[in-house]
PyMOL Python script that loads the backbone (N, CA, C, O; Angstrom):
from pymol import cmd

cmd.read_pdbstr("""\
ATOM      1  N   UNK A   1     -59.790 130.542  31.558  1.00  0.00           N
ATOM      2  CA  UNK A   1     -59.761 131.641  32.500  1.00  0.00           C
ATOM      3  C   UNK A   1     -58.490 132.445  32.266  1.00  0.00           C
ATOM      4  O   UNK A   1     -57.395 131.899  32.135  1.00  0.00           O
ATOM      5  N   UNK A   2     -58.634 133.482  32.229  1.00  0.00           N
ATOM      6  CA  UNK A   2     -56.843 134.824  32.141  1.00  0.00           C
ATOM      7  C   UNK A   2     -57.499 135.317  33.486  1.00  0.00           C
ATOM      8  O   UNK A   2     -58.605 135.371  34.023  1.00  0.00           O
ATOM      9  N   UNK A   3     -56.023 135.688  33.748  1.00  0.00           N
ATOM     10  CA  UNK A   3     -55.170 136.272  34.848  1.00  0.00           C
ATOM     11  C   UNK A   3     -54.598 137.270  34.998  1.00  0.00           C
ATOM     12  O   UNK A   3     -53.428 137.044  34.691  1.00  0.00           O
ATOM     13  N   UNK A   4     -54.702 138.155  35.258  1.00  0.00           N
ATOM     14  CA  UNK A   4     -53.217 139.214  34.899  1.00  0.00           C
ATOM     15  C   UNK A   4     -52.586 139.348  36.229  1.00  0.00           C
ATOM     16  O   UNK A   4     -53.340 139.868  37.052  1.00  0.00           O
ATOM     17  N   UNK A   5     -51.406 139.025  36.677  1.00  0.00           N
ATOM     18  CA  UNK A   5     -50.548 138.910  37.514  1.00  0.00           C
ATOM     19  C   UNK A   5     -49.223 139.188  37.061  1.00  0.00           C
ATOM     20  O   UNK A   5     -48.919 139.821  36.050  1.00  0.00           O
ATOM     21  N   UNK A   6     -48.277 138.531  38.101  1.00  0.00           N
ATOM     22  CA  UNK A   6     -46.885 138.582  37.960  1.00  0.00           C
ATOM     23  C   UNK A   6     -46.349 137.156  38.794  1.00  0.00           C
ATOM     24  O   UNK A   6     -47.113 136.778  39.683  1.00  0.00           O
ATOM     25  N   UNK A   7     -45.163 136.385  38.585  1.00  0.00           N
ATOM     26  CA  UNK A   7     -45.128 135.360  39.219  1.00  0.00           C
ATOM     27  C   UNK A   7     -43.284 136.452  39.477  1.00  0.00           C
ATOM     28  O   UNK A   7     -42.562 137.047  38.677  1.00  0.00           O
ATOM     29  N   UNK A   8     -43.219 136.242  40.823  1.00  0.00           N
ATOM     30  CA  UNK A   8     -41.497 136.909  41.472  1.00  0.00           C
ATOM     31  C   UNK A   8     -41.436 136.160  42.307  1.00  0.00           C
ATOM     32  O   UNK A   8     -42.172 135.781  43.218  1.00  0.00           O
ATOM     33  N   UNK A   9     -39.395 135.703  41.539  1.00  0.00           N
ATOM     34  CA  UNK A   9     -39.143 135.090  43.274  1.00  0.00           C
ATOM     35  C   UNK A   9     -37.619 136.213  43.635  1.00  0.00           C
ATOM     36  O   UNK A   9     -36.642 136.619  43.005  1.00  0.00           O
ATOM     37  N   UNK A  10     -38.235 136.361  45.139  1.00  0.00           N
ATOM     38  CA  UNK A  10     -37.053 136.958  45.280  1.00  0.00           C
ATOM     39  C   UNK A  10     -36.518 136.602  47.319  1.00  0.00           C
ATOM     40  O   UNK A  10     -36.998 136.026  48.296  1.00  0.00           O
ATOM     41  N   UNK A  11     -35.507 137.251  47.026  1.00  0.00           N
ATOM     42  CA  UNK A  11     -35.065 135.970  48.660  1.00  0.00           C
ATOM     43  C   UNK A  11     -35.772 134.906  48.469  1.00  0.00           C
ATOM     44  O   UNK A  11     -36.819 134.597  49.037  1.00  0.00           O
ATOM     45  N   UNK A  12     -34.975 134.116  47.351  1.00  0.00           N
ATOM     46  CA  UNK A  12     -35.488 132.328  48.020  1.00  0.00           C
ATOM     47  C   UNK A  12     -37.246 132.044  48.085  1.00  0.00           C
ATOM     48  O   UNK A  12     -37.778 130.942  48.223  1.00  0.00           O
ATOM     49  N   UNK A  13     -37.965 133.420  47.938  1.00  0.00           N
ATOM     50  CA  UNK A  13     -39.494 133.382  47.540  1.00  0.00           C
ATOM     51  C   UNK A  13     -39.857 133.178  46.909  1.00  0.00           C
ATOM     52  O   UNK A  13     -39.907 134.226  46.266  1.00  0.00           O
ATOM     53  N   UNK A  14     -40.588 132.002  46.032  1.00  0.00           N
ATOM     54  CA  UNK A  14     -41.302 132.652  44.884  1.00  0.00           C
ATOM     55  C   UNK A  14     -42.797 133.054  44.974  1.00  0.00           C
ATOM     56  O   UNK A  14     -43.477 132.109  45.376  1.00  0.00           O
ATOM     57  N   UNK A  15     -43.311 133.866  44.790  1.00  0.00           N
ATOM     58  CA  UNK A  15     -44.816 134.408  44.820  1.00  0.00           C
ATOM     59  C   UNK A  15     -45.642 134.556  44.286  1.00  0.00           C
ATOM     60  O   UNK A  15     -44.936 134.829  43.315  1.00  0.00           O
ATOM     61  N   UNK A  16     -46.824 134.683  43.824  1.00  0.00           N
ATOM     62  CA  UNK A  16     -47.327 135.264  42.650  1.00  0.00           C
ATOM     63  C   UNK A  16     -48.463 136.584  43.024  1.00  0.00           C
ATOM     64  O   UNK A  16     -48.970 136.724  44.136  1.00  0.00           O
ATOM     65  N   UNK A  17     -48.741 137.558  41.750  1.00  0.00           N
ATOM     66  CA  UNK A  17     -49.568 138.750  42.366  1.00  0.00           C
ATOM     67  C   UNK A  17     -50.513 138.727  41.011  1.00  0.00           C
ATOM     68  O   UNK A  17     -50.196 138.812  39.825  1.00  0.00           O
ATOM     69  N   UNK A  18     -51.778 138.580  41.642  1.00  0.00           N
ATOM     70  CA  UNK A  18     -53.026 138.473  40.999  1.00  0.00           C
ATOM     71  C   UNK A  18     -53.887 139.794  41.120  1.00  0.00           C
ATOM     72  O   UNK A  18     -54.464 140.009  42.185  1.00  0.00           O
ATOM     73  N   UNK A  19     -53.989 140.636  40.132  1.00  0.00           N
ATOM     74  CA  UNK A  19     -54.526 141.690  39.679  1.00  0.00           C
ATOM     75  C   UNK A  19     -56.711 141.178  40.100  1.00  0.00           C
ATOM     76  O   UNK A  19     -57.087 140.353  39.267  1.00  0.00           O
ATOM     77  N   UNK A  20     -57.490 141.442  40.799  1.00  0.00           N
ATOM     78  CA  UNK A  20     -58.447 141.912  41.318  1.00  0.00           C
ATOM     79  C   UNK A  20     -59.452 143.233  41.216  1.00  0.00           C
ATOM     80  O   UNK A  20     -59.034 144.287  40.738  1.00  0.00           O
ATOM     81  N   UNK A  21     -60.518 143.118  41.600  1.00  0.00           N
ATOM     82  CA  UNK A  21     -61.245 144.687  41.537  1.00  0.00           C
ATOM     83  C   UNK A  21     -61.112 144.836  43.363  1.00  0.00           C
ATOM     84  O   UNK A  21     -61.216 144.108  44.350  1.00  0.00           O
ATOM     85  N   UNK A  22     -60.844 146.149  43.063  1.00  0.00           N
ATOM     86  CA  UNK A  22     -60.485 147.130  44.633  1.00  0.00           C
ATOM     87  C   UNK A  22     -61.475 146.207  45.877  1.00  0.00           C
ATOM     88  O   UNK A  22     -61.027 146.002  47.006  1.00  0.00           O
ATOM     89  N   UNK A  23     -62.860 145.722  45.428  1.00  0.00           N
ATOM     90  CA  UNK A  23     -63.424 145.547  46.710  1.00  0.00           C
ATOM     91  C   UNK A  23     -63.385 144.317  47.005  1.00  0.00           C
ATOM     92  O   UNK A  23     -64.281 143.934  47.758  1.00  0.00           O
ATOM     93  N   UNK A  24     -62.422 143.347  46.561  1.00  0.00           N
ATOM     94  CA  UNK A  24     -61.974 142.040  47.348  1.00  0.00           C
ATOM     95  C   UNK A  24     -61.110 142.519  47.719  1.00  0.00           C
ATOM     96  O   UNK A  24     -61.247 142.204  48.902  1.00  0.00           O
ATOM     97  N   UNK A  25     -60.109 143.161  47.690  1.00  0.00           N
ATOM     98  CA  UNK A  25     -58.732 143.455  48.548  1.00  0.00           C
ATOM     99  C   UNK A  25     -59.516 144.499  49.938  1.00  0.00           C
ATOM    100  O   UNK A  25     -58.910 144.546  51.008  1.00  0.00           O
ATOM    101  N   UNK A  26     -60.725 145.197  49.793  1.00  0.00           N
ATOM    102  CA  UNK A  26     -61.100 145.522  51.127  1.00  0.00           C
ATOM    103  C   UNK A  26     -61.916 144.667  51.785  1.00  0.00           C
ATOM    104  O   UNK A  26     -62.588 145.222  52.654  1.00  0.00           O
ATOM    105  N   UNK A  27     -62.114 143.292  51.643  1.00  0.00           N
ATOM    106  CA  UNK A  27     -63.019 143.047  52.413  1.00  0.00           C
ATOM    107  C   UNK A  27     -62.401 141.639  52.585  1.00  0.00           C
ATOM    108  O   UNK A  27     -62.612 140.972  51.572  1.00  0.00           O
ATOM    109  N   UNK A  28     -61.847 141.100  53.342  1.00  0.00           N
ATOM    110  CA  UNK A  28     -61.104 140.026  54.209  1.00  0.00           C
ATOM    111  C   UNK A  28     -61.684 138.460  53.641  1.00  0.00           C
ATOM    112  O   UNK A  28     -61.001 137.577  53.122  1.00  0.00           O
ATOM    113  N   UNK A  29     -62.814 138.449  53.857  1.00  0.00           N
ATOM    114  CA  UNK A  29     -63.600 137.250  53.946  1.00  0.00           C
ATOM    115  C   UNK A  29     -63.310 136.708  51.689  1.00  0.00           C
ATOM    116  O   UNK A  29     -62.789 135.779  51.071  1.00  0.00           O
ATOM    117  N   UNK A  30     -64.101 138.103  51.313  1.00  0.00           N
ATOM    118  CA  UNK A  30     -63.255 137.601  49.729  1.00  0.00           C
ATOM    119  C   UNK A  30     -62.086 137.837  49.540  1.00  0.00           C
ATOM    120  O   UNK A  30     -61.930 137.711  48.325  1.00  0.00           O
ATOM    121  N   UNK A  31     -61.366 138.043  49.893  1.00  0.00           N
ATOM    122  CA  UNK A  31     -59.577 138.122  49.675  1.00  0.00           C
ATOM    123  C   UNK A  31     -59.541 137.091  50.080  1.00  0.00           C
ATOM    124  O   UNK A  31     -59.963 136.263  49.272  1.00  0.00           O
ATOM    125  N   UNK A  32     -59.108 136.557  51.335  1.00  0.00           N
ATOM    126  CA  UNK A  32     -59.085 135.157  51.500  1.00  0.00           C
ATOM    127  C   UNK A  32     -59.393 133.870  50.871  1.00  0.00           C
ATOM    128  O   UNK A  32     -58.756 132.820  50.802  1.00  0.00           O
ATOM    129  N   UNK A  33     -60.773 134.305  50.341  1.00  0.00           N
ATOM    130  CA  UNK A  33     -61.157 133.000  49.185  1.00  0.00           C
ATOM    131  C   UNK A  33     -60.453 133.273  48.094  1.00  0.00           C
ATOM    132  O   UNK A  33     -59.929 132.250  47.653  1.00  0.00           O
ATOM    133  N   UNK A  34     -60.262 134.055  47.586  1.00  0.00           N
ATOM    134  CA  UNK A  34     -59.646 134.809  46.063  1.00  0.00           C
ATOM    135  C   UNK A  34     -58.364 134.027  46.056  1.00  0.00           C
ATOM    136  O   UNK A  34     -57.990 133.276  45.155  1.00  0.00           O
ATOM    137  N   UNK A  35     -57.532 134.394  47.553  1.00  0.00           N
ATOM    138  CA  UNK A  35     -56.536 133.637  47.655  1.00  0.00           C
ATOM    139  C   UNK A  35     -56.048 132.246  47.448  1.00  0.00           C
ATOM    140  O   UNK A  35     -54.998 131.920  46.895  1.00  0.00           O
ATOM    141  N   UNK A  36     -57.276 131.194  48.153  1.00  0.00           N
ATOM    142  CA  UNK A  36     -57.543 130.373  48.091  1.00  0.00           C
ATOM    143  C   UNK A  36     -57.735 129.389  46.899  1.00  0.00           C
ATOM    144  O   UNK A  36     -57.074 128.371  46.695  1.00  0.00           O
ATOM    145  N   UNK A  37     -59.109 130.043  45.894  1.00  0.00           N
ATOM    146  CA  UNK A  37     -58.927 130.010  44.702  1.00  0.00           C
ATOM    147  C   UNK A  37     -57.976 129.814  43.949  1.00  0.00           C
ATOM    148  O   UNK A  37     -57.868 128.674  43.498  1.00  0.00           O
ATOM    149  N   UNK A  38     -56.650 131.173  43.430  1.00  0.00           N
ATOM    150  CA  UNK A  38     -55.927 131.130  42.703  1.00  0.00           C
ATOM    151  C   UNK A  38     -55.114 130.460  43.081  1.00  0.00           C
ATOM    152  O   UNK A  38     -54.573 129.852  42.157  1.00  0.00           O
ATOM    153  N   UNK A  39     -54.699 130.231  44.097  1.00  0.00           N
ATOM    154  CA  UNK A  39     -53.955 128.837  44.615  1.00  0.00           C
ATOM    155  C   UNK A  39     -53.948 127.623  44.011  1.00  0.00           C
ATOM    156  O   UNK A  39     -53.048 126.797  44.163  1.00  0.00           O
ATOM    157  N   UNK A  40     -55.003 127.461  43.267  1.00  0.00           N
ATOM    158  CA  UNK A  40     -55.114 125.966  42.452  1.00  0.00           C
ATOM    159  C   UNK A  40     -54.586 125.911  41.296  1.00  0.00           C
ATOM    160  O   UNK A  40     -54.337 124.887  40.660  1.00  0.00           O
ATOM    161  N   UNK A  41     -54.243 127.910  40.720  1.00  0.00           N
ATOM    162  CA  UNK A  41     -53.692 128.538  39.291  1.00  0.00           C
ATOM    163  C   UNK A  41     -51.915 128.123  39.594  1.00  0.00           C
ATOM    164  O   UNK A  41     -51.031 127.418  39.107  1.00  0.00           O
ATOM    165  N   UNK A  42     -52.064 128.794  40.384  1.00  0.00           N
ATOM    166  CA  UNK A  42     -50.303 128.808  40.907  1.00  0.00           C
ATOM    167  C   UNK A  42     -49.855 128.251  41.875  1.00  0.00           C
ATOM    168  O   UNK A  42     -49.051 128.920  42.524  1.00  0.00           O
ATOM    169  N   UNK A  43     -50.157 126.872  42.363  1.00  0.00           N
ATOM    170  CA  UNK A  43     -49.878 125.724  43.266  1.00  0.00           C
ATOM    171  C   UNK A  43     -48.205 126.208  44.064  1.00  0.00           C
ATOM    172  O   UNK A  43     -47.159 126.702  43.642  1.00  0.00           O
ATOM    173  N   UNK A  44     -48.717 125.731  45.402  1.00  0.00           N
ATOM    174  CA  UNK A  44     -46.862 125.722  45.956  1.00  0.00           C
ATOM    175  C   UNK A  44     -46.188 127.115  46.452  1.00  0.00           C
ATOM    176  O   UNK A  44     -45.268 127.300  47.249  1.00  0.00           O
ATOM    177  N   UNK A  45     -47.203 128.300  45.477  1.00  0.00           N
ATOM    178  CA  UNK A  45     -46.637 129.500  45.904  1.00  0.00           C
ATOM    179  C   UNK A  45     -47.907 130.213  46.532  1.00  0.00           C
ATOM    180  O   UNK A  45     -49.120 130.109  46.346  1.00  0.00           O
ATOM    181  N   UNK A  46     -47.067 131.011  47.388  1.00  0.00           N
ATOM    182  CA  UNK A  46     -48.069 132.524  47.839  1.00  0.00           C
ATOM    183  C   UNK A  46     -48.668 133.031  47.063  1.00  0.00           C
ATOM    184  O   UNK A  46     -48.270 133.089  45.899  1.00  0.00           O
ATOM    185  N   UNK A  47     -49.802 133.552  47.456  1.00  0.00           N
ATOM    186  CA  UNK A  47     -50.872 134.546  46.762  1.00  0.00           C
ATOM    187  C   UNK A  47     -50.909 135.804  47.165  1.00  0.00           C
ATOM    188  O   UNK A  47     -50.690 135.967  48.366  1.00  0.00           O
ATOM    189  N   UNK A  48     -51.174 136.978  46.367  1.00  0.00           N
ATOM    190  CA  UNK A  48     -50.712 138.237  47.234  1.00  0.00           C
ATOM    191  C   UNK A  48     -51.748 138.658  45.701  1.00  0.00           C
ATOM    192  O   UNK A  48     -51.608 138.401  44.505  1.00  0.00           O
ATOM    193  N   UNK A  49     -52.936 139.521  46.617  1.00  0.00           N
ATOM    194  CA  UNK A  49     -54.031 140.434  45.550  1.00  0.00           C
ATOM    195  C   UNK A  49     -53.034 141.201  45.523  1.00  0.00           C
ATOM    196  O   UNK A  49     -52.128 141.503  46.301  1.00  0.00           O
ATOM    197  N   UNK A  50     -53.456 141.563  44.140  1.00  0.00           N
ATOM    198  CA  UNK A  50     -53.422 143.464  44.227  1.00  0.00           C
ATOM    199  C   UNK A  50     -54.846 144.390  43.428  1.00  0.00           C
ATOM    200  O   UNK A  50     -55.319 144.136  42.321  1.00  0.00           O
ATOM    201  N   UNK A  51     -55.262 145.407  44.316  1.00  0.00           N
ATOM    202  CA  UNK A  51     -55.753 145.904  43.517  1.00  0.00           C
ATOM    203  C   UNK A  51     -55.471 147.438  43.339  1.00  0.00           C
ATOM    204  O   UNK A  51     -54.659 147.925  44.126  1.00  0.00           O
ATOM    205  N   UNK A  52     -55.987 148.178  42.491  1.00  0.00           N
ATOM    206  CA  UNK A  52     -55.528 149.591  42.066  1.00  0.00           C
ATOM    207  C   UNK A  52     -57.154 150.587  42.031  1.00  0.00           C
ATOM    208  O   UNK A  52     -58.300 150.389  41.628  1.00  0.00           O
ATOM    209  N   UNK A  53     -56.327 151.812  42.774  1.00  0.00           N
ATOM    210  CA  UNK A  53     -57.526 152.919  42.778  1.00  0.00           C
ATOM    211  C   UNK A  53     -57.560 153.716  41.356  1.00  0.00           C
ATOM    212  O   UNK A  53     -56.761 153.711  40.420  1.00  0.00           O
ATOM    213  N   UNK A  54     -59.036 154.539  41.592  1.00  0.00           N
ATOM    214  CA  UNK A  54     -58.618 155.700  40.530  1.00  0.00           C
ATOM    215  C   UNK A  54     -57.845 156.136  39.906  1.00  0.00           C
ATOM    216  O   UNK A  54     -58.013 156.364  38.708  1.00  0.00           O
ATOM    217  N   UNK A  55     -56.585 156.417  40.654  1.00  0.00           N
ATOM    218  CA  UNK A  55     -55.393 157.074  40.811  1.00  0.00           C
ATOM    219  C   UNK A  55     -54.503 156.133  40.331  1.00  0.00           C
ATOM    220  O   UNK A  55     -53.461 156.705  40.012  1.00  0.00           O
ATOM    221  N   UNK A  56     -54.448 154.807  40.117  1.00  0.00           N
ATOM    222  CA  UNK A  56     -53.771 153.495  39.768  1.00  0.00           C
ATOM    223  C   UNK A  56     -52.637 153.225  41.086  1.00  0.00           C
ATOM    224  O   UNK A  56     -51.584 152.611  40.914  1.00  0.00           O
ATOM    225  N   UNK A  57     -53.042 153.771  42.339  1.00  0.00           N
ATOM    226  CA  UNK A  57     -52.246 153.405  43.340  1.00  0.00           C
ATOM    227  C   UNK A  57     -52.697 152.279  43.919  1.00  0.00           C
ATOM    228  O   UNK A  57     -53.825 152.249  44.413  1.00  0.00           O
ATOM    229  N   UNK A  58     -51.797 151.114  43.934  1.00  0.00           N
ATOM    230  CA  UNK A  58     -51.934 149.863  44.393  1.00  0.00           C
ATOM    231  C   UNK A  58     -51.469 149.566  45.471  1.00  0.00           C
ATOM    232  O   UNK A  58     -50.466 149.893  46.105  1.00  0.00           O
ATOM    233  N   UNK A  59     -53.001 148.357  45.748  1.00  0.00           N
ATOM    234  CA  UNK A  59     -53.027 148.032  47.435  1.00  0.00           C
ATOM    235  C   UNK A  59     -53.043 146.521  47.561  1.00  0.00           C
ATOM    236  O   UNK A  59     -53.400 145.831  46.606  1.00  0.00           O
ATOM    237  N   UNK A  60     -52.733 146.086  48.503  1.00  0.00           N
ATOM    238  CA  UNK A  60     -52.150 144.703  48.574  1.00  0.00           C
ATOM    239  C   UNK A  60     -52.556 144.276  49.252  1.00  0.00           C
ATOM    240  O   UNK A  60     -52.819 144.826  50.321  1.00  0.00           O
ATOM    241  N   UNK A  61     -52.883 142.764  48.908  1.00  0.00           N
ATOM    242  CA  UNK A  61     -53.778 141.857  50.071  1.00  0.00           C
ATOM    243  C   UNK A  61     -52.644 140.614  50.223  1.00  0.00           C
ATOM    244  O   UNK A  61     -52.094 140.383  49.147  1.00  0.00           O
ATOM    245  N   UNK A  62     -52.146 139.698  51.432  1.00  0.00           N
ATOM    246  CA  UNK A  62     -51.663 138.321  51.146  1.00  0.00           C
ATOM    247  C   UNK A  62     -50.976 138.668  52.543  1.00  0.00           C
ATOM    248  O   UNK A  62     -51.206 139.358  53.536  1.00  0.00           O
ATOM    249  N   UNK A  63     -49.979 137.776  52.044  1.00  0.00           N
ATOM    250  CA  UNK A  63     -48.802 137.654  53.691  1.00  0.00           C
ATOM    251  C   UNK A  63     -47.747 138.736  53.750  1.00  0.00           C
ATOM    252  O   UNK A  63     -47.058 138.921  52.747  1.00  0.00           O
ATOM    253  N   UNK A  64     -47.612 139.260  54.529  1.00  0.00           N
ATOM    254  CA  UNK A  64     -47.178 140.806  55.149  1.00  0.00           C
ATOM    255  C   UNK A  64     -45.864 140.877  54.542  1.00  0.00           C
ATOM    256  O   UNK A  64     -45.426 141.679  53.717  1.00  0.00           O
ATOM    257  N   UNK A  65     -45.350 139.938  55.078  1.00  0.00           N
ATOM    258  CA  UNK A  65     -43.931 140.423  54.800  1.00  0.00           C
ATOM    259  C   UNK A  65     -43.375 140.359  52.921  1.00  0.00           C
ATOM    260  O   UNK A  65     -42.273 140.623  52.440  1.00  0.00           O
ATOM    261  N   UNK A  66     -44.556 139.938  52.296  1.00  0.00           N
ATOM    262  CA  UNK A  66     -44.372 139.796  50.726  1.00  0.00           C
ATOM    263  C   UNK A  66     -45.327 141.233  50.659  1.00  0.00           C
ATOM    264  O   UNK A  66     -44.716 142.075  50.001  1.00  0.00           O
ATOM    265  N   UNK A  67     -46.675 141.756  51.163  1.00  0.00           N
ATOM    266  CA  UNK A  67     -46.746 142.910  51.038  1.00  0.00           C
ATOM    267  C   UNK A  67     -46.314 144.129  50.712  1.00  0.00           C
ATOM    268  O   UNK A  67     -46.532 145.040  49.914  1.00  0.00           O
ATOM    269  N   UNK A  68     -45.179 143.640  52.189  1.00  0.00           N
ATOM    270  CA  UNK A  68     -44.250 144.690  52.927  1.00  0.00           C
ATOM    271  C   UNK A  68     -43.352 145.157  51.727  1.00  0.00           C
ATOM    272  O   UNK A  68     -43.074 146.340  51.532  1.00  0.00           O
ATOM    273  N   UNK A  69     -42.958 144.198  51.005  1.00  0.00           N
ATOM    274  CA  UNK A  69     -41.500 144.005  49.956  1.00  0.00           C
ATOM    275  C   UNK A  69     -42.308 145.019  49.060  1.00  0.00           C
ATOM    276  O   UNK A  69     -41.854 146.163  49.017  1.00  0.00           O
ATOM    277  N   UNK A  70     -43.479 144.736  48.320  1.00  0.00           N
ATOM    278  CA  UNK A  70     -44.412 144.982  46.931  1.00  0.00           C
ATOM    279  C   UNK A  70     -44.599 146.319  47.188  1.00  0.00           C
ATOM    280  O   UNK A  70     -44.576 147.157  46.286  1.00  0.00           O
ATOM    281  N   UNK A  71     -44.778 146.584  48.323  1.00  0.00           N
ATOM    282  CA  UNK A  71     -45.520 148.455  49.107  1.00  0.00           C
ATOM    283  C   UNK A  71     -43.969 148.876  48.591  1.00  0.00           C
ATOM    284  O   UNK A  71     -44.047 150.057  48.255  1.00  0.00           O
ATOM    285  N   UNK A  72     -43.429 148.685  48.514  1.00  0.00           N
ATOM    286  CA  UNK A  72     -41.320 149.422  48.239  1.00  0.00           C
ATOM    287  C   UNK A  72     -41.486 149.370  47.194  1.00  0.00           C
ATOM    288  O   UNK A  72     -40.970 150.403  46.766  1.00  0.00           O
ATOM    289  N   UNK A  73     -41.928 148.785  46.307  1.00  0.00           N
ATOM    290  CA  UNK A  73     -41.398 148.224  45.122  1.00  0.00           C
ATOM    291  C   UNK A  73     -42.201 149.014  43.875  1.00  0.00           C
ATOM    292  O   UNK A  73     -43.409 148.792  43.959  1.00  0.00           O
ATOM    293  N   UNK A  74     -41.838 149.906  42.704  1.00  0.00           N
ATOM    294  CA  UNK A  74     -42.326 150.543  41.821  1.00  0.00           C
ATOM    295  C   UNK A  74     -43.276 149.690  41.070  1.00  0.00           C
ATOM    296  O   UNK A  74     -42.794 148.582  40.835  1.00  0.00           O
ATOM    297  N   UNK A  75     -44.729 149.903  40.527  1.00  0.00           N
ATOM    298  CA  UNK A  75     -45.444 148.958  39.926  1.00  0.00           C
ATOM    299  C   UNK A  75     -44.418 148.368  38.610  1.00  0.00           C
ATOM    300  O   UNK A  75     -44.215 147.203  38.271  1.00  0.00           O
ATOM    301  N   UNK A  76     -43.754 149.939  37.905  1.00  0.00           N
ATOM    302  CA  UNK A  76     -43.431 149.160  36.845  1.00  0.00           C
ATOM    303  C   UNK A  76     -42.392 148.673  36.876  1.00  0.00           C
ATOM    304  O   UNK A  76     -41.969 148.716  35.721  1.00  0.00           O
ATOM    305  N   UNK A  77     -41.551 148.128  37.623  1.00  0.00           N
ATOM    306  CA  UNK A  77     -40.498 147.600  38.446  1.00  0.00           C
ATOM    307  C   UNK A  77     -41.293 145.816  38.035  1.00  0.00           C
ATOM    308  O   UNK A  77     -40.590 144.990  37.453  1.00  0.00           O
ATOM    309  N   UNK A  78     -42.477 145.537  38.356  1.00  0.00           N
ATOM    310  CA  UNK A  78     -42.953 144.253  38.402  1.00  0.00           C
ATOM    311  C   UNK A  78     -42.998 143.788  36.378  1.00  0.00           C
ATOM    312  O   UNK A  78     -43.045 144.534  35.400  1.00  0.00           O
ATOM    313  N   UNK A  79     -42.962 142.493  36.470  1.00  0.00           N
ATOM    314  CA  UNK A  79     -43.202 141.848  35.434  1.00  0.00           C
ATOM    315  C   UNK A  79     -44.347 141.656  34.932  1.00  0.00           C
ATOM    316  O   UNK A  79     -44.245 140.506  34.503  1.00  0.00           O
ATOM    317  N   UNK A  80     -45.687 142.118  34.623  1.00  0.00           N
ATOM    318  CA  UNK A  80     -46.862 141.736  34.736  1.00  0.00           C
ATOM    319  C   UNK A  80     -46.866 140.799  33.518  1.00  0.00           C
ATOM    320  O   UNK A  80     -45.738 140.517  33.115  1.00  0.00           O
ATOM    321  N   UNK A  81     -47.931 140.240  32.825  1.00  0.00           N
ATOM    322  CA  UNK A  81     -48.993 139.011  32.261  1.00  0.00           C
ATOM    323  C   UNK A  81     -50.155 138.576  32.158  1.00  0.00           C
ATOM    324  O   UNK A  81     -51.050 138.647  32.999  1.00  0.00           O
ATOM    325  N   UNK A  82     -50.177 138.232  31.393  1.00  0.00           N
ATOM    326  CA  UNK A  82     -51.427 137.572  31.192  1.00  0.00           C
ATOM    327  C   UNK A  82     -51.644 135.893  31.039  1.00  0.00           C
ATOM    328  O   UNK A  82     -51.393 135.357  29.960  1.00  0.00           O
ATOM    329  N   UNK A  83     -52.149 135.072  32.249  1.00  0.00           N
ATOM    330  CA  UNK A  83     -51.954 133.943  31.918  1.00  0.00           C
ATOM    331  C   UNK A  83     -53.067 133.395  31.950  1.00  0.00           C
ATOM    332  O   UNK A  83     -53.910 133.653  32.809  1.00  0.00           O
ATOM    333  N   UNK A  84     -53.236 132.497  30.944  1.00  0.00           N
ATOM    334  CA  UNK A  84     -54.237 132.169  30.476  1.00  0.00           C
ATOM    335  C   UNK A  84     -54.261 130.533  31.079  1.00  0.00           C
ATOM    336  O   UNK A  84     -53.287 129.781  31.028  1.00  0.00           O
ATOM    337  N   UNK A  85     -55.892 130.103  31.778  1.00  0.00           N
ATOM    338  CA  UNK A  85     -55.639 128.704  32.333  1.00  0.00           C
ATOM    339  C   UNK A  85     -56.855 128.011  31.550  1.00  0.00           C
ATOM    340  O   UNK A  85     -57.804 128.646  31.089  1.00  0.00           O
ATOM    341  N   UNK A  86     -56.684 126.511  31.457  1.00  0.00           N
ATOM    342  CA  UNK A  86     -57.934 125.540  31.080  1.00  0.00           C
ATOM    343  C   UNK A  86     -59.046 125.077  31.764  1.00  0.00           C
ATOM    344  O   UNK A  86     -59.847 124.329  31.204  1.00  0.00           O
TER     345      UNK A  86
END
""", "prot")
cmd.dss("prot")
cmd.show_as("cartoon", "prot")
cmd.util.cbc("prot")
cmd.orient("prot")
């Protein structure tokens, strides 16, 4: 399975942000599982979707206050990847 994310720790956080298609980050019930899911990829840490419009403006699914940080934060500011699992 690949991934394309970013793993950041910052304040004492570490997190990870898992790249998605736009209509799990609108619809609660699959974000949540998505979350859930990749959780087994990146054990121990937060999960935080992201997905991107037309426009490549990115929207964020997970726990607020890691949101909150990512909504400030320039995309290309992030580390992205590709990680590949067994």
């Amino acid at each position: 399975m690949k991934v394309q994310g970013a793993v950041i720790k910052e304040q004492g956080v570490t997190f990870a942000i898992v790249v998605v298609k736009s209509h799990v980050v609108r619809n609660a019930s699959q974000a949540n599982k998505a979350i859930q899911d990749y959780g087994t990829l990146f054990p121990r840490m937060p999960i935080v979707l992201m997905a991107q419009n037309y426009r490549g403006t990115p929207t964020y699914y997970g726990r607020r206050d890691i949101v909150r940080f990512l909504s400030k934060l320039p995309m290309h500011a992030i580390s992205w990847k590709q990680y590949t699992f067994s």
